[in-house]
C-alpha atoms as one frame of an Amber mdcrd trajectory, in Angstrom:
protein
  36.342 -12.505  19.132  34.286 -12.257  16.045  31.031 -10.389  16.084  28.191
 -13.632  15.706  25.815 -12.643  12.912  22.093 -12.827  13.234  19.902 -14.271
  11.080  16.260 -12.880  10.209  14.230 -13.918  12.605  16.710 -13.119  15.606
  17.057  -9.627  13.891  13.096  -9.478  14.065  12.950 -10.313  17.592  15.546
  -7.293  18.511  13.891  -5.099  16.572  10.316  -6.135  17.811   9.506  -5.858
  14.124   8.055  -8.731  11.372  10.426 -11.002   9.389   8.278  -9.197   6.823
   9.305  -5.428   7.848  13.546  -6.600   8.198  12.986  -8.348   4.502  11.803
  -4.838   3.370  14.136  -2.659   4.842  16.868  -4.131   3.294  15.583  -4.706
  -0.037  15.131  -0.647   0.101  19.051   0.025   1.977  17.291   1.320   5.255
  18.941  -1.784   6.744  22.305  -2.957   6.594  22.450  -6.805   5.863  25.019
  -9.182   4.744  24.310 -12.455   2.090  25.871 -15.478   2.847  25.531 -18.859
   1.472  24.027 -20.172  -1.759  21.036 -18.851  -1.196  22.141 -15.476  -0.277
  20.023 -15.716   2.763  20.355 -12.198   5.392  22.543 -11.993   8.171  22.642
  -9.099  10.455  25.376  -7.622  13.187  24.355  -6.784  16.344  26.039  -3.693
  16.419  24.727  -2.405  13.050  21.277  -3.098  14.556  22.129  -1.435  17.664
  23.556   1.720  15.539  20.210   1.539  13.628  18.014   1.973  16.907  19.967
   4.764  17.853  19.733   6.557  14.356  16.664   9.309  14.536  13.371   8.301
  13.091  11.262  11.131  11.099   8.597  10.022   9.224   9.048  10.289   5.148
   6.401  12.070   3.530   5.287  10.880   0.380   3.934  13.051  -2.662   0.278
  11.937  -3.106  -0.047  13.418  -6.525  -3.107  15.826  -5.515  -2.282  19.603
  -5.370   1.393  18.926  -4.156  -0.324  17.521  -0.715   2.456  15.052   0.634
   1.253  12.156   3.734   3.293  10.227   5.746   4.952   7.226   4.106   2.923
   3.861   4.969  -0.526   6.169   4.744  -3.625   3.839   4.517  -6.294   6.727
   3.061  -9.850   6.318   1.810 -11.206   8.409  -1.177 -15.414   8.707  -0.687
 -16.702   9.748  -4.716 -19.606  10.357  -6.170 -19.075   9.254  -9.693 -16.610
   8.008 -12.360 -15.332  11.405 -13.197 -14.994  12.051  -9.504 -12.829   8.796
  -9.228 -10.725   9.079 -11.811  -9.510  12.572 -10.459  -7.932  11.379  -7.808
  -7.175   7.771  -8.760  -5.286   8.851 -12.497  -2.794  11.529 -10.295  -2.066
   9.439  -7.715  -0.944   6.476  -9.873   0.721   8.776 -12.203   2.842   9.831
  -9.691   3.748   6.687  -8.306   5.248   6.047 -12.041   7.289   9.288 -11.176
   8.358   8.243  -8.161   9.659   5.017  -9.636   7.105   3.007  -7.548   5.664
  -0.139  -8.625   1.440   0.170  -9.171  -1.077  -2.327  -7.895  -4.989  -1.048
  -8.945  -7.445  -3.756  -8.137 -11.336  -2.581  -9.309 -13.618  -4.802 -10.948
 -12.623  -5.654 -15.100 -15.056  -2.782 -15.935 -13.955  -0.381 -13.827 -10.260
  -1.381 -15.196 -11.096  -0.968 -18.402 -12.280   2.271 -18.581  -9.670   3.417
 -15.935  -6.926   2.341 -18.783  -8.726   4.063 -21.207  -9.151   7.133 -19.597
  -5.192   7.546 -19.023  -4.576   6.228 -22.296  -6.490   8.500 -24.137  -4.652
  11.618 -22.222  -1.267   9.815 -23.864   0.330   7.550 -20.524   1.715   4.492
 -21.864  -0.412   2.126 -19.683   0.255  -1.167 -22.389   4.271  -0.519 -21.211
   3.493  -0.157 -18.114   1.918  -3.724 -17.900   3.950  -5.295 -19.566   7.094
  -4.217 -18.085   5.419  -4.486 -14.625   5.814  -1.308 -13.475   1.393  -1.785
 -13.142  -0.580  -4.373 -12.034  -4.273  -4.565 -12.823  -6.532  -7.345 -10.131
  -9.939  -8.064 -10.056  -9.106  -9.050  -6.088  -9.606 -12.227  -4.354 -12.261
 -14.033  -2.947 -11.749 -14.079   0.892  -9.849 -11.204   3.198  -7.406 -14.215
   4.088  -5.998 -14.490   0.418  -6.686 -10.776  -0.518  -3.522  -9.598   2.648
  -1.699 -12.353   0.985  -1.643 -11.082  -1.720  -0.832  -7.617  -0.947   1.929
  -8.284   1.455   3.753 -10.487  -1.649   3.267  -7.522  -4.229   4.655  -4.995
  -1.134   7.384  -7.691  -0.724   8.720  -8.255  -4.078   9.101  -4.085  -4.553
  11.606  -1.302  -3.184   8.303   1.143  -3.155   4.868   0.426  -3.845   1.413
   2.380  -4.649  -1.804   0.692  -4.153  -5.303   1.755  -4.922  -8.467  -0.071
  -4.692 -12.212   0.818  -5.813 -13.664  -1.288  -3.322 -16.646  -2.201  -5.432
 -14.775  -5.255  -6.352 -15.338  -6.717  -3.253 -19.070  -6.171  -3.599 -18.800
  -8.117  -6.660 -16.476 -10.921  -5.303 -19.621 -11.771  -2.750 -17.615  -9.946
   0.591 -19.997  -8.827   3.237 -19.327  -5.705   5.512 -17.516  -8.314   7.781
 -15.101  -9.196   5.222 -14.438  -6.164   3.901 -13.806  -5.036   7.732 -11.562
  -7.806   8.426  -9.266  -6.013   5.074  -9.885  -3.195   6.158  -8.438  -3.484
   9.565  -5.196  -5.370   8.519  -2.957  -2.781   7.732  -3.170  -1.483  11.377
  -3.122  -4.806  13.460   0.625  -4.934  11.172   3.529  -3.617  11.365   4.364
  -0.586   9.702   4.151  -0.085   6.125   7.644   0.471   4.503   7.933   2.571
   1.412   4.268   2.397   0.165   0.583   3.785   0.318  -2.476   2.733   0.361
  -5.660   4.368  -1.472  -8.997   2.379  -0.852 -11.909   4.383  -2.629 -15.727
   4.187  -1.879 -18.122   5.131  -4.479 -21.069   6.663  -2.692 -24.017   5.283
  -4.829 -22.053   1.628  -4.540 -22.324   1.004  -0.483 -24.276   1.313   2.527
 -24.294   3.992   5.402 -22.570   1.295   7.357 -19.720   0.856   5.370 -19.431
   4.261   4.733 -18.766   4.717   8.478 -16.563   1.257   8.635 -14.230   2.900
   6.143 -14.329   6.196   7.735 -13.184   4.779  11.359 -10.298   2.267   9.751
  -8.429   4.965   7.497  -6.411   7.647   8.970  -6.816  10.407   5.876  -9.631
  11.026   3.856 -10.355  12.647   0.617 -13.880  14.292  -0.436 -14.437  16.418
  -3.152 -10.917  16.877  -3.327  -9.927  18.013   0.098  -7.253  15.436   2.288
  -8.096  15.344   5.726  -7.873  13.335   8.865 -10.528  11.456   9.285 -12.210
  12.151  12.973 -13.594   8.889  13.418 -10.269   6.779  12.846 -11.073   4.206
  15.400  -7.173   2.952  16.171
């Protein structure tokens, strides 16, 4: 008798993952999936989900772009600087080697902050103009609740086969967000499932927020960077 194929959600269900998570992993290959219809919508075997629960799972490391330090793929880190200078020398290498690694870019920073964030890598020679246009970045100003800023993120991670994000979190200062917001965005990314073939950069300049949020961010990132040293954070609070 034939095998009965599976659609998404059933696939989910076995896999006690998100419709989100299955749509990723095959858009990258991790997942073997089968079109059918007009629509080309995903149908799954059983067996080939069976085989993939039985295949080992090591996490990927990904490069980070800072003195060849590599962190687990799906990393949600914060950056604490003191500084434009001391922003840009993390932020600039870790978007430049998304670009190597073929990823695509999502910066979101207030239109300031942007600005001189292009100019800085343009002025070293990266084609940032290409980049836009061709997609490979994406500049945001953010959005103006938590709600529709994880919307928004999860369609950009979505509609890639690797992502890079990095956020100077002053934007949400200037979007009106309280600590409260900002905690609810902050949290997401660990009340989700797994992140698939991406990172996650939030930075926090250290003239721009309070003691308290300072703390929040410290508790709800796993890695942290500080005058250019990566380590795990001992407050994460998961």
């Amino acid at each position: 008798m034939m095998e009965r194929l599976l659609d998404t959600r059933a696939a989910a269900g076995f896999l006690n993952v998100s419709e989100m998570t299955i749509r990723r992993w095959t858009n990258s290959g991790k997942l073997k999936c089968y079109r059918v219809g007009g629509k080309r919508e995903r149908r799954f075997y059983l067996s080939d989900l069976e085989a993939y629960l039985r295949e080992p799972k090591n996490p990927a490391l990904k490069p980070l772009g800072l003195k060849g330090r590599k962190v687990p793929d799906g990393s949600h880190m914060t950056h604490f600087y003191s500084g434009r200078e001391d922003s840009f020398e993390v932020s600039i290498p870790y978007l430049l080697e998304g670009i190597k690694q073929g990823e695509a870019l999502l910066a979101v920073m207030p239109p300031d902050r942007s600005r001189s964030l292009r100019g800085s890598m343009e002025r070293q020679g990266y084609p940032v103009g290409d980049w836009l246009e061709t997609g490979r970045l994406t500049l945001s100003a953010g959005m103006y609740s938590p709600e529709e800023m994880i919307r928004y993120l999860v369609e950009f991670a979505l509609n890639t086969n690797g992502f890079r994000m990095l956020g100077d979190m002053f934007w949400t200062v200037q979007n009106g967000w309280d600590l409260k917001a900002l905690s609810v965005l902050e949290k997401a990314p660990d009340r989700m499932p797994p992140i698939e073939n991406g990172l996650l950069l939030c930075q926090y300049g250290l003239d721009d927020f309070s003691g308290a949020t300072i703390m929040m961010a410290a508790e709800w990132h796993r890695q942290t960077i500080y005058k250019g040293r990566l380590t795990e954070s001992p407050y994460y609070a998961r």
